[in-house]
C-alpha positions in Angstrom: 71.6 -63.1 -12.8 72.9 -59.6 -11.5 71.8 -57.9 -14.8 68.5 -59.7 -14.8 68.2 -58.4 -10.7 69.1 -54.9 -11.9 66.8 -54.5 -15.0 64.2 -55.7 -13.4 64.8 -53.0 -10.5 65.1 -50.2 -12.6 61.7 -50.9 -14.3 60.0 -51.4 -10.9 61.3 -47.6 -10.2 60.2 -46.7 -13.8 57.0 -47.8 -13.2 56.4 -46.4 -10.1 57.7 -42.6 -11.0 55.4 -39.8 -11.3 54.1 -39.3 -14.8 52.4 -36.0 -14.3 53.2 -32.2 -14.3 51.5 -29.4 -12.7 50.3 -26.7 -14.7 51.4 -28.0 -17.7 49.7 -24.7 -19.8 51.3 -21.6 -17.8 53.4 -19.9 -20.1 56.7 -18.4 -18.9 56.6 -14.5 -18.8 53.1 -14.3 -18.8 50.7 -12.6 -15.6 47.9 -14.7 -14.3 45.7 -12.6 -11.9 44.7 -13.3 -8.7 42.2 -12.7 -5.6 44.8 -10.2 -3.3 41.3 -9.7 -1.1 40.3 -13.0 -0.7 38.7 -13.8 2.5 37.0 -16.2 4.6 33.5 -16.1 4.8 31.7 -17.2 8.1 29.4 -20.3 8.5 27.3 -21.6 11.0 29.4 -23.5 13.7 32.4 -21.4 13.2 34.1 -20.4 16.8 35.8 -17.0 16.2 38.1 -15.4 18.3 36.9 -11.0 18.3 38.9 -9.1 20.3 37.9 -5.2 20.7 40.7 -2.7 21.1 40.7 0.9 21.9 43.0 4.1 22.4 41.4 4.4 25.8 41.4 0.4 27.5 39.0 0.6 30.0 36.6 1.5 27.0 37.0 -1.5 25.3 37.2 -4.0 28.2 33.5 -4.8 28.1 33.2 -6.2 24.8 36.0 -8.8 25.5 34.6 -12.0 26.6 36.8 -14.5 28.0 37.3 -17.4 29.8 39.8 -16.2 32.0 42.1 -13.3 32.2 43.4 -10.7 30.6 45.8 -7.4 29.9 45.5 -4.4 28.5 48.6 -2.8 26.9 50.0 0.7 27.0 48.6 0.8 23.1 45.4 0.1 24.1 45.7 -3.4 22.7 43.5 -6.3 24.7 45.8 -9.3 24.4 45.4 -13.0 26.4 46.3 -13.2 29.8 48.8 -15.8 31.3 45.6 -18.4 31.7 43.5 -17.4 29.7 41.7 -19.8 27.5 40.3 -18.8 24.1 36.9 -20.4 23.5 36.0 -17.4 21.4 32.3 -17.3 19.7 30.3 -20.3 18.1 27.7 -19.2 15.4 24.8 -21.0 15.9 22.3 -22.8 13.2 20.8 -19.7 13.0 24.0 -17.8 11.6 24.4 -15.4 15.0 27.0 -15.1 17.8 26.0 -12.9 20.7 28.2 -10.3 21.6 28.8 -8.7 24.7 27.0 -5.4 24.9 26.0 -5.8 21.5 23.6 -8.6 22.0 22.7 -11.1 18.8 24.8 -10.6 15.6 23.7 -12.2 12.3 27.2 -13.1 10.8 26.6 -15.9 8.9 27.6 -15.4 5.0 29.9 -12.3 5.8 33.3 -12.0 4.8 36.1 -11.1 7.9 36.3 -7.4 7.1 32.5 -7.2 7.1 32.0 -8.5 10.1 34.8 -6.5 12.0 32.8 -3.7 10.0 29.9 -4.7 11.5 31.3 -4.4 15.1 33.0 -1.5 14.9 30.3 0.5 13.3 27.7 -0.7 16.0 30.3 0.1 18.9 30.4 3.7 17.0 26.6 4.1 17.0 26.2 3.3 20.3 28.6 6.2 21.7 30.3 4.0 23.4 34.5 4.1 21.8 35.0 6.8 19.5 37.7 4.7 17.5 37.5 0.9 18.6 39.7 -1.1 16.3 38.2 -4.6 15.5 40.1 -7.9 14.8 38.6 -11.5 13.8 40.8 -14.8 13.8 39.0 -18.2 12.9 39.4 -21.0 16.3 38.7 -24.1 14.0 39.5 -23.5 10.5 39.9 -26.9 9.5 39.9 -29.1 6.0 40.3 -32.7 5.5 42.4 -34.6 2.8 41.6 -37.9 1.2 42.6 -40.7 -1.3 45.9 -40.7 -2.5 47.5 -37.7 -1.1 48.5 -38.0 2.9 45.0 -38.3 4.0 44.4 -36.1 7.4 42.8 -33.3 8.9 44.1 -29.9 9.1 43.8 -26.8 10.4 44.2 -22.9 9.0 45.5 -20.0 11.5 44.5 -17.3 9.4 41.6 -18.7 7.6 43.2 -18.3 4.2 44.7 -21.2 2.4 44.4 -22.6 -1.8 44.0 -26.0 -3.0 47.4 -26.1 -4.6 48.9 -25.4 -0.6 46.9 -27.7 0.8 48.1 -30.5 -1.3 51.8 -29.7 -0.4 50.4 -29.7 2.8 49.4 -33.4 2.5 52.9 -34.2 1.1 51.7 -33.8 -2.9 50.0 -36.6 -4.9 51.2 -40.2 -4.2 52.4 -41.7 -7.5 48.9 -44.1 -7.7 47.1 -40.4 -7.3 45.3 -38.4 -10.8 46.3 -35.3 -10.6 43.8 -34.6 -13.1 41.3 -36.2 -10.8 41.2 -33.6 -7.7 38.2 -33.0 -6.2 36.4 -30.7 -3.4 33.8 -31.5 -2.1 31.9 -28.2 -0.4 28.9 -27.5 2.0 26.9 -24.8 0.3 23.3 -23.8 1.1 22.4 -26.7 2.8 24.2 -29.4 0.6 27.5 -31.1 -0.6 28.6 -30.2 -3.8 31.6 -31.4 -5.4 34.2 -29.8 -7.8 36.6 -31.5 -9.6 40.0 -30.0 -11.0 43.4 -31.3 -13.5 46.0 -29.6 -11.8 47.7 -30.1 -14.8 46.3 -27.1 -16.4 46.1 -23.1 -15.3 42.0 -23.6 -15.1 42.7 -24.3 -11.5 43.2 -20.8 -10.5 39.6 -19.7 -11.6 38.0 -22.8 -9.3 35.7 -21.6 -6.4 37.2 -23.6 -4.3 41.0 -22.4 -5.5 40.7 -20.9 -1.7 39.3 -23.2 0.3 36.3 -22.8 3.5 35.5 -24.6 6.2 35.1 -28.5 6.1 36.0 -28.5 2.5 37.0 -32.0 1.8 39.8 -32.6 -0.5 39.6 -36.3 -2.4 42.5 -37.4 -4.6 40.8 -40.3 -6.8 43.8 -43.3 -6.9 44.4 -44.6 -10.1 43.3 -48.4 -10.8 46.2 -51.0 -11.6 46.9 -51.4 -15.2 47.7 -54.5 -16.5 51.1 -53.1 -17.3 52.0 -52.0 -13.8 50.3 -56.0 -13.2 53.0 -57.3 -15.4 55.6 -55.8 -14.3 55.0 -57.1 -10.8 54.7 -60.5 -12.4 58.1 -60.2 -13.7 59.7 -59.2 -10.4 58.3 -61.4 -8.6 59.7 -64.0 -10.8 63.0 -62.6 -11.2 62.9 -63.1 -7.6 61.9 -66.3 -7.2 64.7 -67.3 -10.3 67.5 -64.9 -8.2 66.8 -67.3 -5.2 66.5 -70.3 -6.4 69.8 -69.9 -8.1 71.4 -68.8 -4.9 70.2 -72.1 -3.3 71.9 -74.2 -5.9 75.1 -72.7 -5.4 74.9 -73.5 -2.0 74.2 -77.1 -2.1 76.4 -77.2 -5.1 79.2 -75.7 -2.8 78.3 -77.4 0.0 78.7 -80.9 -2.1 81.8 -79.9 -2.8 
């Protein structure tokens, strides 16, 4: 009965192991190219957090807006005071934020370093810094995760993250999950669009949604129960059943006794 109990076990494990490998193609020694420059690109209902900087700090105070307070550093570097709360900038339906001095800023579609561009040149042309230095950070980067792979939401400091790192994120493909069966599903132009990938082979890495955006859902299709993995159940359950009912007539046998 102990043999029967431990056969049984080990093809429950067996059948529940992982029978995929990522990347299956790469070859060892070979150089696959990739986006160094990648960056986020801005959507409507994005909150940014802009903060303007200059060599001389009362120069650059007006174009920080924030709830709250603030300091200035001896570099000339406007950081968040000790209550400060960032609510930063929403871009509305229309694709703009409006910026202090500046007034309305058309952002939507442009990449981080365009938009920082956009700023700073602005700020230049209007004589009022010399050199103002520029930085962007994203307030609600998030992405969500579904199907067989830790389904959750999360969220993205720096606004850069692949599809590959978002699944280890979720803890990896369950066991019941197809790899080969990973799909995004985008907002683009006014309508979802989905992209499906096979981690199993290199292909992934020239997906447009290897780096993810904004609200990018991530669905891992779950594989449907074979009849083998049906079977198998069917015979633990009644190597079970067999164990116990053998245990119970030893008892009574013993007991009798």
């Amino acid at each position: 009965m102990i043999v029967l109990l431990a056969v049984a076990l080990a093809l429950s494990s067996c059948s529940s192991a992982k029978k995929f490998v990522y990347l299956q193609d790469m070859e060892l020694g070979l150089g696959y190219p990739f986006d160094t420059k990648h960056e986020a690109v801005i959507h409507c209902n994005d909150r940014l957090d802009i903060t303007v900087s200059s060599k001389s700090p009362e120069l650059a105070v007006p174009f920080n807006a924030y709830a709250g307070s603030f300091q200035v550093g001896t570099n000339g570097i406007v950081s968040d005071g000790a209550n400060m709360q960032k609510q930063g900038y929403r871009v509305d339906n229309d694709g703009n934020i409006d910026f202090p001095i500046l007034g309305t800023l058309h952002v939507e579609g442009l990449k981080v370093s365009e938009v920082t561009d956009l700023i700073r040149q602005k700020i230049i042309d209007g004589k009022y810094i010399k050199d103002p230095l520029v930085s962007l950070e994203f307030l609600n980067f998030k992405y969500a995760v579904l199907g067989a792979a830790g389904p959750s939401v999360y969220s993205v400091d720096d606004g850069r993250i692949t599809l590959l790192e978002a699944i280890a994120k979720a803890g990896d493909i369950a066991p019941n999950g197809k790899v080969d069966k990973v799909s995004v599903i985008r907002e683009e132009n006014g309508e979802r669009v989905m992209y499906t990938h096979d981690l199993r082979t290199k292909d992934v890495f020239n997906s447009p949604c290897y780096y993810l955006q904004q609200n990018d859902i991530i669905y891992v299709e779950p594989k449907k129960r074979s009849n083998e993995s049906k079977g198998m159940q069917y015979v633990t359950t009644a190597l079970s059943f067999i164990s116990a009912s053998s245990t119970i007539i030893w008892a009574v046998n013993s007991f009798q006794k």
